[in-house]
Backbone bond lengths (Angstrom), bond angles and torsions (degrees), N, CA, C in turn:
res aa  C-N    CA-C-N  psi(-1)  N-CA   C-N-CA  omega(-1)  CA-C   N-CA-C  phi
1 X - - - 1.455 - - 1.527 108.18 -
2 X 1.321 121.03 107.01 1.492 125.17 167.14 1.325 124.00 -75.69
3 X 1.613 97.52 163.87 1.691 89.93 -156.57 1.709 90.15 -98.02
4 X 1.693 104.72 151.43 1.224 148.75 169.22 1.676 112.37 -15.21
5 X 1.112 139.70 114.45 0.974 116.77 170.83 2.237 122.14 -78.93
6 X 1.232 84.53 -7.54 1.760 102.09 -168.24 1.320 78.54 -135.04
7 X 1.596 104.60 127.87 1.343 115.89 136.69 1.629 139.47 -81.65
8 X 1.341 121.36 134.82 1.322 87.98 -176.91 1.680 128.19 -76.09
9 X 1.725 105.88 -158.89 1.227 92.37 -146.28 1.765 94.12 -102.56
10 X 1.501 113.26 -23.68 1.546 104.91 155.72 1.692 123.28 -58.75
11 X 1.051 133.68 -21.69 1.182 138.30 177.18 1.792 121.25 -46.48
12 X 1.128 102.95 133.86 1.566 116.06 164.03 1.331 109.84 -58.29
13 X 1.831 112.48 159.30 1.338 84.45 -155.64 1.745 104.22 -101.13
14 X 1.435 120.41 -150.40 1.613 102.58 -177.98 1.665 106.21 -70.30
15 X 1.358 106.06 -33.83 1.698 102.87 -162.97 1.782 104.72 -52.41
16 X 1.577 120.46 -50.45 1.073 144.28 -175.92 1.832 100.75 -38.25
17 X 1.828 105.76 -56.86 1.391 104.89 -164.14 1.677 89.01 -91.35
18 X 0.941 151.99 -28.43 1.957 127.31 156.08 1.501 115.61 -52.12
19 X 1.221 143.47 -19.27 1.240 160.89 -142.62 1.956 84.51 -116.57
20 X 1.181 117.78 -53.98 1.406 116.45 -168.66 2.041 95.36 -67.33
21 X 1.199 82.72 -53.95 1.370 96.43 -160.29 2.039 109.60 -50.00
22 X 1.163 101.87 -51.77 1.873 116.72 164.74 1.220 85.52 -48.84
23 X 1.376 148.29 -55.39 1.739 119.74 -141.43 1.808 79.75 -89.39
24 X 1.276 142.17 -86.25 1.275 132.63 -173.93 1.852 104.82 -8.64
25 X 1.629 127.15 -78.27 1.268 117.81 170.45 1.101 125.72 -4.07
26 X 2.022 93.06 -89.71 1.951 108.29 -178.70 1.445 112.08 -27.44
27 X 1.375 106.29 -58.57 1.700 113.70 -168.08 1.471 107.74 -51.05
28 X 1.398 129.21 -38.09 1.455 144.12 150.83 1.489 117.30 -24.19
29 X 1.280 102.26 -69.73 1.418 111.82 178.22 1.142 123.96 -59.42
30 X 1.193 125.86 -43.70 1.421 157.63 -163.18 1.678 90.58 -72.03
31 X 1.314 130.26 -62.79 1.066 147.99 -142.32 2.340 96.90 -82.94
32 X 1.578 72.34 -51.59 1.695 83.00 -168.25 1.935 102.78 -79.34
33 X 1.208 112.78 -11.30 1.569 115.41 -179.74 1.220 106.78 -81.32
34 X 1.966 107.42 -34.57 2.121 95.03 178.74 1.308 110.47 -65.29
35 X 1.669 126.31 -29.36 1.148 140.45 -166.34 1.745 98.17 -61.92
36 X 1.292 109.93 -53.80 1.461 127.29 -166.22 1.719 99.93 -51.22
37 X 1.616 100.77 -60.07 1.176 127.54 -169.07 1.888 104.62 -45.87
38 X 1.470 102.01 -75.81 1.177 100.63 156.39 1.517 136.49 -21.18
39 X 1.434 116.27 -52.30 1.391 102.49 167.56 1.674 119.10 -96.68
40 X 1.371 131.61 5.86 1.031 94.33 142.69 1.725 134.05 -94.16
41 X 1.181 102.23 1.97 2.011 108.44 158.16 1.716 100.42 -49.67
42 X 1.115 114.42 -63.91 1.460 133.15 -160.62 2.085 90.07 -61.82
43 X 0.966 122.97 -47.07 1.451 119.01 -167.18 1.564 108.19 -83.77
44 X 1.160 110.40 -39.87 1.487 110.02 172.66 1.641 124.20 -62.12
45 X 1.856 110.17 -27.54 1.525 123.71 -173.33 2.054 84.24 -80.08
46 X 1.066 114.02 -42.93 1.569 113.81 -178.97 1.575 94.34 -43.96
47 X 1.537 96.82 -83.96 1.662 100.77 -176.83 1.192 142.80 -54.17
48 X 1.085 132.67 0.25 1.481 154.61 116.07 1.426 126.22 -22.13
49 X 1.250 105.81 -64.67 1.460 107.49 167.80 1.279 104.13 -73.43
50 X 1.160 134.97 -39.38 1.420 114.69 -172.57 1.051 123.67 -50.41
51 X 1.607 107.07 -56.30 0.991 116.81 -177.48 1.633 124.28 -51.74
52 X 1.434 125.54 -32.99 1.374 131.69 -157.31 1.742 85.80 -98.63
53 X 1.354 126.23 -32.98 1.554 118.62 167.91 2.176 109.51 -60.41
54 X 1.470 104.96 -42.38 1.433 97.96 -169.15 1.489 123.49 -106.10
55 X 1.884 86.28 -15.71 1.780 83.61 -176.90 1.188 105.45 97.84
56 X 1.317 132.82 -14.86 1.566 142.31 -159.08 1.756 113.88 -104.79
57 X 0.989 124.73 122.39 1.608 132.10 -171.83 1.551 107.92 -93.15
58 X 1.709 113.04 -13.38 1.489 118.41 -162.35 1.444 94.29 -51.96
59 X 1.445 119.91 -73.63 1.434 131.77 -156.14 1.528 109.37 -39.46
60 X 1.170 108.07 -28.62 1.776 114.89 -146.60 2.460 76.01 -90.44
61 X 0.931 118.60 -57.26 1.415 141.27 167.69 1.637 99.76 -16.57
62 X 1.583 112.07 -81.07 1.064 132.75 142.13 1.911 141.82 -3.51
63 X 1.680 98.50 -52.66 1.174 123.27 177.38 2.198 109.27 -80.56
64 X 1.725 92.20 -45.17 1.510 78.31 159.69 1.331 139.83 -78.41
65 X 1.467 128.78 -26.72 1.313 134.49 111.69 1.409 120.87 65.51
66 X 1.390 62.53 -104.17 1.573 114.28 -173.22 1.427 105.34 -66.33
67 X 1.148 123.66 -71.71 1.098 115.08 -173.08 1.575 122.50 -72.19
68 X 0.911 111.21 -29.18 1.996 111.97 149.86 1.482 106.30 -42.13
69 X 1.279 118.33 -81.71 1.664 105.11 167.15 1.565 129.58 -11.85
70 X 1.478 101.72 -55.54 1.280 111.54 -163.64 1.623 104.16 -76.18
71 X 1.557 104.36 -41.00 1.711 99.64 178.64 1.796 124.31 -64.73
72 X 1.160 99.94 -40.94 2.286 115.09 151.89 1.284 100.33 -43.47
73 X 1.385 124.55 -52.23 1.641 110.44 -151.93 1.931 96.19 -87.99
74 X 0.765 106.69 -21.29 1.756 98.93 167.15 1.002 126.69 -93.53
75 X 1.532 127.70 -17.10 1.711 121.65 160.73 1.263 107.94 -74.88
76 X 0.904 115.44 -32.39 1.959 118.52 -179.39 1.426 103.30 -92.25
77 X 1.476 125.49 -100.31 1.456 139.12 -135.60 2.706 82.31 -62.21
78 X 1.399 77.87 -63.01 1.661 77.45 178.84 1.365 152.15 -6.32
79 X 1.283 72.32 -52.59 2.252 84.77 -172.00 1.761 90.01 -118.23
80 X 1.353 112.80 1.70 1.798 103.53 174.70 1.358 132.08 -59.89
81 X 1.397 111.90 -30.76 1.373 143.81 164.43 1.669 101.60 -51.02
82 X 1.376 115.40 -83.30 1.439 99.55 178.73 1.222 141.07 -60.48
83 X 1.764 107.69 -41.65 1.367 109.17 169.40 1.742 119.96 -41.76
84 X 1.600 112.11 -43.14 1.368 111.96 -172.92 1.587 95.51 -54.49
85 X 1.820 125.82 -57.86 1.225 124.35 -167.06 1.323 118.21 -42.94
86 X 1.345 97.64 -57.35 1.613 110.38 178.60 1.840 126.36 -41.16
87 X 1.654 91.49 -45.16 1.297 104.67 -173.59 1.398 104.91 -62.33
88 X 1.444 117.10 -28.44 1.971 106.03 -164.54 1.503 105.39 -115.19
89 X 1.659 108.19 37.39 1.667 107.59 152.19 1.402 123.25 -99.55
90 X 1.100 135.19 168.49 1.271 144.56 -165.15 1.705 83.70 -83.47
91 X 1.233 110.05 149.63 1.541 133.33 -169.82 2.107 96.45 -63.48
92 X 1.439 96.33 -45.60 1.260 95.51 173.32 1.347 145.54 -60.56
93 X 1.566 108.26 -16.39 1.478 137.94 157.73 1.516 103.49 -65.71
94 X 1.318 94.99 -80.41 1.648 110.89 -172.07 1.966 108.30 -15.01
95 X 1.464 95.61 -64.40 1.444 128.89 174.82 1.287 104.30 -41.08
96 X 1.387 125.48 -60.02 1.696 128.51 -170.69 1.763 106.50 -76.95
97 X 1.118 115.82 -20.97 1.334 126.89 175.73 1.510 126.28 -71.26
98 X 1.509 106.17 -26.08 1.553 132.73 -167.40 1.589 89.93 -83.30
99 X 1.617 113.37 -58.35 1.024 128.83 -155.30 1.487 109.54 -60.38
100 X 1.209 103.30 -64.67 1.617 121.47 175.33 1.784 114.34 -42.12
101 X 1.536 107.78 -32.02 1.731 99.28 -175.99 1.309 92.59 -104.09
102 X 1.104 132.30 -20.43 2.106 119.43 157.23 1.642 111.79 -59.67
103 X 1.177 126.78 -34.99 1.270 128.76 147.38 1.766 144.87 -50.17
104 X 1.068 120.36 100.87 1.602 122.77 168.40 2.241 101.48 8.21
105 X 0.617 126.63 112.09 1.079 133.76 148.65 2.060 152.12 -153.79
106 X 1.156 109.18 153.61 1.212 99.86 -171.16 2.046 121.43 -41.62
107 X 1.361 104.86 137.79 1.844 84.84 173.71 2.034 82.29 -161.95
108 X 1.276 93.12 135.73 1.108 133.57 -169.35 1.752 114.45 -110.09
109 X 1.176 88.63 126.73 2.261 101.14 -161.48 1.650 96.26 -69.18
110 X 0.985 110.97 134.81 1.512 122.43 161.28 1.608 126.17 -107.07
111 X 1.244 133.42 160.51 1.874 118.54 177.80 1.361 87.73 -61.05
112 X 1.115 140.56 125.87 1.809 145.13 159.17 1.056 102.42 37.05
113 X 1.542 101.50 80.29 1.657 115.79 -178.87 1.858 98.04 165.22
114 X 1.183 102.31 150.60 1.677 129.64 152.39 1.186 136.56 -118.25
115 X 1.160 126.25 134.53 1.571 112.61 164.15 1.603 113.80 -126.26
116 X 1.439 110.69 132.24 0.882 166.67 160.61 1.675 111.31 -13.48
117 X 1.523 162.97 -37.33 1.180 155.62 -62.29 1.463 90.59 -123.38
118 X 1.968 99.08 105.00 1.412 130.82 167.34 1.750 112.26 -74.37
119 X 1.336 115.56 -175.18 1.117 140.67 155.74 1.309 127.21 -48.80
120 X 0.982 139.87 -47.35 2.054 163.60 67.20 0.986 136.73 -21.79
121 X 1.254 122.12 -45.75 1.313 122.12 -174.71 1.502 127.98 -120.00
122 X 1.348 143.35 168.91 1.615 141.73 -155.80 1.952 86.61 -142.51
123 X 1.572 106.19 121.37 1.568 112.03 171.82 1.258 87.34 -107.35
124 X 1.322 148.78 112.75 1.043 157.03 131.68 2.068 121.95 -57.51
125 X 1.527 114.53 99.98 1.481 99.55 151.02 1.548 119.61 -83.50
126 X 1.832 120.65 101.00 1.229 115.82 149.17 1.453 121.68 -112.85
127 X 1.509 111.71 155.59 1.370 110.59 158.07 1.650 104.94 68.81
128 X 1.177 142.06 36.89 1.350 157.20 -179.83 1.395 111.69 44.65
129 X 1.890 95.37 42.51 1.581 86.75 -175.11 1.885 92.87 -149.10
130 X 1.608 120.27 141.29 1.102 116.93 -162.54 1.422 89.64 -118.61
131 X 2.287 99.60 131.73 1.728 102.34 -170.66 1.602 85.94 -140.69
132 X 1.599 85.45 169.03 1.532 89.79 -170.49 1.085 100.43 -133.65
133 X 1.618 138.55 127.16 1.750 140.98 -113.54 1.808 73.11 -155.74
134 X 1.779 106.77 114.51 0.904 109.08 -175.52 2.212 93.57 -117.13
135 X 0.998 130.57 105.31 1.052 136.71 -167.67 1.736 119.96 -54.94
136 X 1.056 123.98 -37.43 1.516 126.80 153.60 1.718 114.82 -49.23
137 X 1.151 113.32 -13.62 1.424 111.47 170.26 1.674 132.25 -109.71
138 X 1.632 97.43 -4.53 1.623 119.15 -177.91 2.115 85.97 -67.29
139 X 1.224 100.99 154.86 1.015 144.00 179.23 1.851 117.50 -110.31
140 X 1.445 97.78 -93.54 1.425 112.52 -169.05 1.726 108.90 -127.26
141 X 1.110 114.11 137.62 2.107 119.36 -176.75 1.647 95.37 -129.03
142 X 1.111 107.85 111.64 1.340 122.48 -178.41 1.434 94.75 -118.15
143 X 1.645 113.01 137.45 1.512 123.57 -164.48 1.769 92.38 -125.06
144 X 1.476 106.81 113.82 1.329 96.42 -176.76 2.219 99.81 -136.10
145 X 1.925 90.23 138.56 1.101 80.05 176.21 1.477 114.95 -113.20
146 X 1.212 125.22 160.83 1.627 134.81 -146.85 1.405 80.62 -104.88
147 X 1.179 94.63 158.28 1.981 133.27 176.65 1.688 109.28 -108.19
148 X 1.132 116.31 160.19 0.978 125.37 144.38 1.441 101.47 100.60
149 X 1.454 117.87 -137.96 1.825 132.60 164.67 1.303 102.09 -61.73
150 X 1.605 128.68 -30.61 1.543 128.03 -169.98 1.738 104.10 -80.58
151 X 1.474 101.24 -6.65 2.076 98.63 -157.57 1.488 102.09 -38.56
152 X 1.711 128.15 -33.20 1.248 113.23 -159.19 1.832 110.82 -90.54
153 X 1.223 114.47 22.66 1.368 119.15 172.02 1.441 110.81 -122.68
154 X 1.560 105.17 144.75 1.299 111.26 178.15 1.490 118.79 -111.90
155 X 0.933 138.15 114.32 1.486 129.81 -179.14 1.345 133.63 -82.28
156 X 0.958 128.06 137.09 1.856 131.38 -177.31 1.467 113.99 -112.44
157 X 1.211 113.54 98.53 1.478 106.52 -173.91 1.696 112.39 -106.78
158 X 1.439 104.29 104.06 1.699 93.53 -178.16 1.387 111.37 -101.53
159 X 1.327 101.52 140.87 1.883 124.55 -179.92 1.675 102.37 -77.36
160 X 1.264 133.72 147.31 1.208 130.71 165.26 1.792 89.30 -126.10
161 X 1.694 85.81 173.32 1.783 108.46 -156.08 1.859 81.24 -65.99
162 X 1.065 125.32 -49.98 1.454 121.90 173.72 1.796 132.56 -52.02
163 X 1.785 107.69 0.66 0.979 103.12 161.08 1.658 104.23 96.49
164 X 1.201 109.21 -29.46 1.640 134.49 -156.96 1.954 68.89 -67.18
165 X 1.825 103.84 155.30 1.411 128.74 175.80 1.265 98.49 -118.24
166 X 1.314 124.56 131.80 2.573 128.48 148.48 1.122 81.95 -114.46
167 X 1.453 99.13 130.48 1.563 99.05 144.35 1.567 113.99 -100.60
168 X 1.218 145.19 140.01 1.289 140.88 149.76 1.239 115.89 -94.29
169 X 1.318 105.16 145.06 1.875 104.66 -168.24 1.598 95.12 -124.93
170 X 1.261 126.07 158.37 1.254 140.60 -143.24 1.866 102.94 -155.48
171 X 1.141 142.84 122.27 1.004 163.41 132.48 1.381 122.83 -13.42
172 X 1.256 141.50 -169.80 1.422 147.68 162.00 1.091 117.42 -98.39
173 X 1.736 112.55 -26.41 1.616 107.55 -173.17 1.646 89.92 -101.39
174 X 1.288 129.05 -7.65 1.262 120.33 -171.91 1.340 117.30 -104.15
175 X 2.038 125.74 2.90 1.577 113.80 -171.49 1.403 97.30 -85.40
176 X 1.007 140.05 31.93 1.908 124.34 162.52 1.397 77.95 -74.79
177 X 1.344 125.87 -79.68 1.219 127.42 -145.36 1.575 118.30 -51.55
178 X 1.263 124.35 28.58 1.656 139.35 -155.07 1.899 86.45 -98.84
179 X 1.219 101.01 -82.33 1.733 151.99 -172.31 1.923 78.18 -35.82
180 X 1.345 127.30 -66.88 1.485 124.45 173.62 1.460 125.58 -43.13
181 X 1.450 111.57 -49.83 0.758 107.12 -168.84 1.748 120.55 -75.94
182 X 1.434 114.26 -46.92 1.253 131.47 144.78 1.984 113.37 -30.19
183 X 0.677 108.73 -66.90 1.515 107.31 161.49 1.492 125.65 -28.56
184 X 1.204 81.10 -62.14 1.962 99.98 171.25 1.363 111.55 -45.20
185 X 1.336 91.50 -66.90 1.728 102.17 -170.25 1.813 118.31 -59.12
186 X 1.347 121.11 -32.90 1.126 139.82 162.34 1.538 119.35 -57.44
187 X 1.602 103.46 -47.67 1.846 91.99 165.20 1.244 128.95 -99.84
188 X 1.796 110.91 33.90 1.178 126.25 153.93 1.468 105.58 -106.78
189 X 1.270 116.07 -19.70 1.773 99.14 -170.11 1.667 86.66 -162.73
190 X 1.710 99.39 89.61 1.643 106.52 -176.98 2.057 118.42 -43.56
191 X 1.704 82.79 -39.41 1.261 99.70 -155.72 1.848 112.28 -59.36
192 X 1.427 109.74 -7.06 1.695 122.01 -177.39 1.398 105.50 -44.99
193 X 1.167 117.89 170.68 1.695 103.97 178.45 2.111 87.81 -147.75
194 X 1.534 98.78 135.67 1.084 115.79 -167.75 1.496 111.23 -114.74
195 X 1.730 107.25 103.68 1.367 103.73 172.78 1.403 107.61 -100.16
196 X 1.495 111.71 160.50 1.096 124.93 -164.01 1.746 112.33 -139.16
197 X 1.215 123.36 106.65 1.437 100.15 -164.95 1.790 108.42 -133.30
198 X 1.279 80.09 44.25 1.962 111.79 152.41 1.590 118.61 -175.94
């Protein structure tokens, strides 16, 4: 859906919906930086001991790294996904979209991630990357559960008409909330097709 060439004339104006759109972001950042934050506490208590077991500073070297990486890869690669979405709706979407997550609404826990469930639309944080799951364009929701060291995660991988793959991954205390969300998306756009392969 491309964006509008005329806005209308009830409409808020653009500054209002960039202004919406930055506070959705920040909250992004904010959200995905405790995460960040968190692991480097967790990598440094690693490298710590290492170090006082080997004598060796590499790991600890290593541990910041990493998380430099990780803070680049979420101002950039991160929020690229939505911004592109965002950018090619009609101003009037954009607008109803702002509105709806300044509003009381449903949001559902993900493994290091949330999603979002608007009026139209699903803002999902998964996977250190923030997307915006517009349901007239889902395709296929395949519910798959992992083996192995992963058995206690469940994954949600939705197809859009563009082919494009999210996976959202889901927890043990969190797959009720699978069956909802899929639901959702289905009584916005019956036609989705739901595989299931457990």
């Amino acid at each position: 859906m491309k964006k509008k060439a005329e806005g209308g004339a009830d409409m808020r104006d653009e500054a209002w919906i960039e202004a919406g759109k930055r506070m959705i972001l920040r909250q992004f950042y904010i959200r995905e930086s405790m995460r960040i934050f968190l692991m480097l506490v967790m990598c440094i208590v690693v490298s710590i001991l290492w170090a006082i077991s080997t004598g060796q500073m590499v790991v600890f070297l290593i541990a910041i790294g990493i998380t430099t990486l990780a803070v680049l890869r979420m101002v950039t690669i991160g929020s690229r996904e939505f911004r592109n979405a965002f950018a090619d709706l009609y101003p009037p979407r954009q607008e109803q979209i702002i509105v709806d997550y300044l509003q009381p609404h449903t949001i559902y826990r993900l493994f290091g991630g949330e999603v979002h469930i608007l009026s139209d639309a699903m803002i999902c944080r998964s996977g250190a990357k923030l997307l915006l799951i517009l349901p007239e364009e889902v395709d296929v929701i395949k519910t798959m559960k992992y083996s192995g060291e992963s058995a206690f995660v469940r994954g949600v991988w939705i197809t859009m008409d563009t082919m494009k793959k999210y996976r959202l991954e889901f927890t043990a205390g969190q797959q009720q909330n699978i069956k909802h969300i899929v639901m959702w998306l289905k009584h916005k756009k019956p036609e989705i097709t739901w595989q299931k392969n457990s």
